[in-house]
N, C-alpha and C positions, 0 to 999 in steps of 0.2 A: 615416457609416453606423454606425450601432452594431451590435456584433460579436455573435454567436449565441452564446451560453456553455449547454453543456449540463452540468450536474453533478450524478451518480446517488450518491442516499444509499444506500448499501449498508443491507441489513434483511432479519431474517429473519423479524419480531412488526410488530405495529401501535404504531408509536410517534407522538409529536408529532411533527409535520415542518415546516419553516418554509414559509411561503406565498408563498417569492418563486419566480418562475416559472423561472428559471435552472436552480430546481433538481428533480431526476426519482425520488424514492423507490422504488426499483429492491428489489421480491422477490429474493436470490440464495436459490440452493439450491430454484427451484419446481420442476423438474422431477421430477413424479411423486410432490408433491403435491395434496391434494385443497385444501389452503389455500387462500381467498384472504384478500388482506391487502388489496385494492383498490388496491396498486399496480401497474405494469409487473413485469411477471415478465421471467426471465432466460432464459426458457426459449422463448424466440420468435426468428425470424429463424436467424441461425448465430452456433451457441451449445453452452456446453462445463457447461451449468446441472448436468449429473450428477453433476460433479468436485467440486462447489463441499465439499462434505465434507473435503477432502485440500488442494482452491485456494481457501478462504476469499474473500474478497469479490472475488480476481482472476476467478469466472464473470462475476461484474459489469461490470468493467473490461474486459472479453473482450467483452461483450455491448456495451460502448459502442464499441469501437473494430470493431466489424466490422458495429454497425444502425446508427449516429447519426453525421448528418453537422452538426457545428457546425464555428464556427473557434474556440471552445475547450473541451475536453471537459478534464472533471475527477470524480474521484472521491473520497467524505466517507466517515464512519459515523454510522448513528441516530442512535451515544450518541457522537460524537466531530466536530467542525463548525472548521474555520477561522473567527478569530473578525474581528468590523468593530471598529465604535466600540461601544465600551462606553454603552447609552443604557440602561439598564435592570439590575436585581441578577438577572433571569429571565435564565440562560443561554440560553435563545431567545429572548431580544432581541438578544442579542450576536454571531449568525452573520453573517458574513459577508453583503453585499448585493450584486445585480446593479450598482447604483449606484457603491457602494466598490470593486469589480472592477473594472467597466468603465474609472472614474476613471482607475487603474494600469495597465492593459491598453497603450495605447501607448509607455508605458517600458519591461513586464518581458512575457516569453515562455513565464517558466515559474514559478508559485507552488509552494511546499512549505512543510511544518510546520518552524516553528522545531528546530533540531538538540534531536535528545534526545544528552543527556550521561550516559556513562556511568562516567567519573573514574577509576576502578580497574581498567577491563574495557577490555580494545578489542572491534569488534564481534565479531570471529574468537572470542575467549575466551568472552566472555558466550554468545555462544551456544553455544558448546563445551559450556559450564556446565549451561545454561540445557536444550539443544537436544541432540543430536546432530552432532560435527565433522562427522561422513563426507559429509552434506548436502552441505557445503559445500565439500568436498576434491572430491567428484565433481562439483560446479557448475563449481570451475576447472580441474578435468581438460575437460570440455566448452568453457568458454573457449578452454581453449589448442589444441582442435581447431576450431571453428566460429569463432573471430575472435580469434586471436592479439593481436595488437594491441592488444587488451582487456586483456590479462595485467599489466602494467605499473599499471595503475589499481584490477585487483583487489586487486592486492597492499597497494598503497598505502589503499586505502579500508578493507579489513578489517582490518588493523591500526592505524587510529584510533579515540579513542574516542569518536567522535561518527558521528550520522549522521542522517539525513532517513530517518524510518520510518513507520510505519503503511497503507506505499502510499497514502498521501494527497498526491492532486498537481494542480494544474492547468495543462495546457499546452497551447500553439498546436496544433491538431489534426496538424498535420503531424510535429509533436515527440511528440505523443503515439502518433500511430498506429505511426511509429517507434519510438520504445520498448516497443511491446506488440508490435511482429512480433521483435524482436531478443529481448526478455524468453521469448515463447511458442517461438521456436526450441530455447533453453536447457531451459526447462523440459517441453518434448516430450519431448528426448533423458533430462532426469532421470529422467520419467516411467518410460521403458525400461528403464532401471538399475536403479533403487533400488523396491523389491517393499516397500510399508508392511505388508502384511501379513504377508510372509515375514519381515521382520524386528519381528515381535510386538509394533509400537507400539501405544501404547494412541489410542484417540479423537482425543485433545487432540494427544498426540506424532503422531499421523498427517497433522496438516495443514501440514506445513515445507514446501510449495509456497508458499505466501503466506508463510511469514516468510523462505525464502529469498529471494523477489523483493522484501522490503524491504531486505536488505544490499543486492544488485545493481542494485536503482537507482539507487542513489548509484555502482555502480561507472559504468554507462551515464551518468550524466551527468557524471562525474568526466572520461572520454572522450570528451563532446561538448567539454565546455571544453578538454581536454587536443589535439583538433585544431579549435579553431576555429566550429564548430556552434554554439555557443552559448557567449554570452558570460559573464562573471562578473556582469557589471551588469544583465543581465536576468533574471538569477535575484532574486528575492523573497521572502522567509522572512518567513511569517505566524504570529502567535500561535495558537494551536487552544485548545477549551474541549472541555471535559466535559460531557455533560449527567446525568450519574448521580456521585454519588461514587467516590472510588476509598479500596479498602481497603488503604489504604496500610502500616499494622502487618501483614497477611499480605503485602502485595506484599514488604514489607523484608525479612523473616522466608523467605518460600521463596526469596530472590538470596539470603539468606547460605547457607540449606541447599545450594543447588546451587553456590553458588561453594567451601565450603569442606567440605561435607557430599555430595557428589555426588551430590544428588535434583534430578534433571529435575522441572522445570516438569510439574503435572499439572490447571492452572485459570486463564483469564484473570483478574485483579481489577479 
């Protein structure tokens, strides 16, 4: 039987979208707007679409894991695709297919983006740099209350300089839905804590819900492998494409200012 794979392109504009049926072009951020973009909006069923300002594409991934029953749910972006065979120079010919999935599907349990490297920084640093520490010291304070046991992979995970980011992942729905109720336990209690407005971040600096839950999913899975849950051989690390360039001279330009100039990140590139 071939497996149900549900995968929601995160979006907040009308973009190109590939045509293969696996995948669900998912509005985050509709609640209480007048937009329509003529996709699923995020703001149906039970759903957290208010937040998505502060939880970036995680209202998304919220919305997959508590409407959509597949046996594998996955979550992309617009301008950001796990890539297949290279058949074409059009980065939409290059995503990923239900076909090339499926194929792999019987060996690996959990897809993610090839490690991003970041050679100079461990992940703890650069977002030090980058972000805000305190984020992240009150995430492992909440750890070492709500699942101890975790502590140990925290530690280890933030202090390397690699890691699986973008919240881009695809997993057995059972592994997923589990990592979105262990992930939104954490990030409830954040919520509680940490006032973005009291502490006067701007727009951009305001949404470290979603780039917290990119460090911590490599802690989460670092602690399925570390008892057993999931193996190393089922994990699968896929190449990702671009569908927009990246301004790579300003991306260089604001890491050196906030690693050695201490300006926070104020624009994705």
């Amino acid at each position: 039987m071939n497996p149900k794979v549900t995968i929601i392109i995160a979006a907040h504009k009308q973009y190109t979208m590939p045509s293969d049926p696996m995948y669900l072009p998912l509005h985050v951020g509709a609640e209480g707007k007048e937009l329509d973009l003529g996709y699923q909006k995020d703001n149906t069923g039970n759903h957290i679409s208010q937040k998505n300002g502060a939880f970036c594409e995680l209202t998304g991934g919220y919305w997959l894991w508590q409407n959509v029953r597949a046996d594998y749910k996955g979550l992309v972006h617009y301008r950001r695709h796990f890539a297949g065979a290279i058949r074409d120079k059009n980065p939409f010919e290059q995503i990923l297919s239900y076909g090339e999935l499926s194929a792999m599907i019987p060996k690996y349990s959990v897809f993610v983006p090839k490690k991003r490297k970041y050679y100079i920084e461990s992940l703890y640093s650069h977002y030090a740099h980058t972000h805000y520490a305190s984020h992240l010291d009150e995430t492992r304070k909440i750890i070492a209350e709500q699942c101890p046991s975790y502590l140990a992979s925290y530690d280890k995970t933030v202090n390397r300089s690699y890691g699986y980011m973008f919240n881009m992942m695809i997993m057995r729905s059972d592994l997923y839905d589990a990592y979105y109720q262990w992930l939104f336990a954490i990030l409830s209690e954040l919520e509680k804590r940490i006032d973005a407005q009291n502490q006067e971040l701007s727009a951009f600096q305001g949404r470290f819900y979603g780039r917290v839950s990119e460090i911590i999913f490599n802690v989460w899975l670092e602690q399925q492998i570390t008892e057993g849950r999931i193996l190393k051989r089922e994990i699968k690390e896929l190449p990702y494409i671009y569908t927009e360039k990246i301004d790579w001279p300003r991306k260089i330009n604001s890491f050196i200012k906030a690693k050695f100039g201490h300006q926070k990140y104020e624009g994705s590139f």
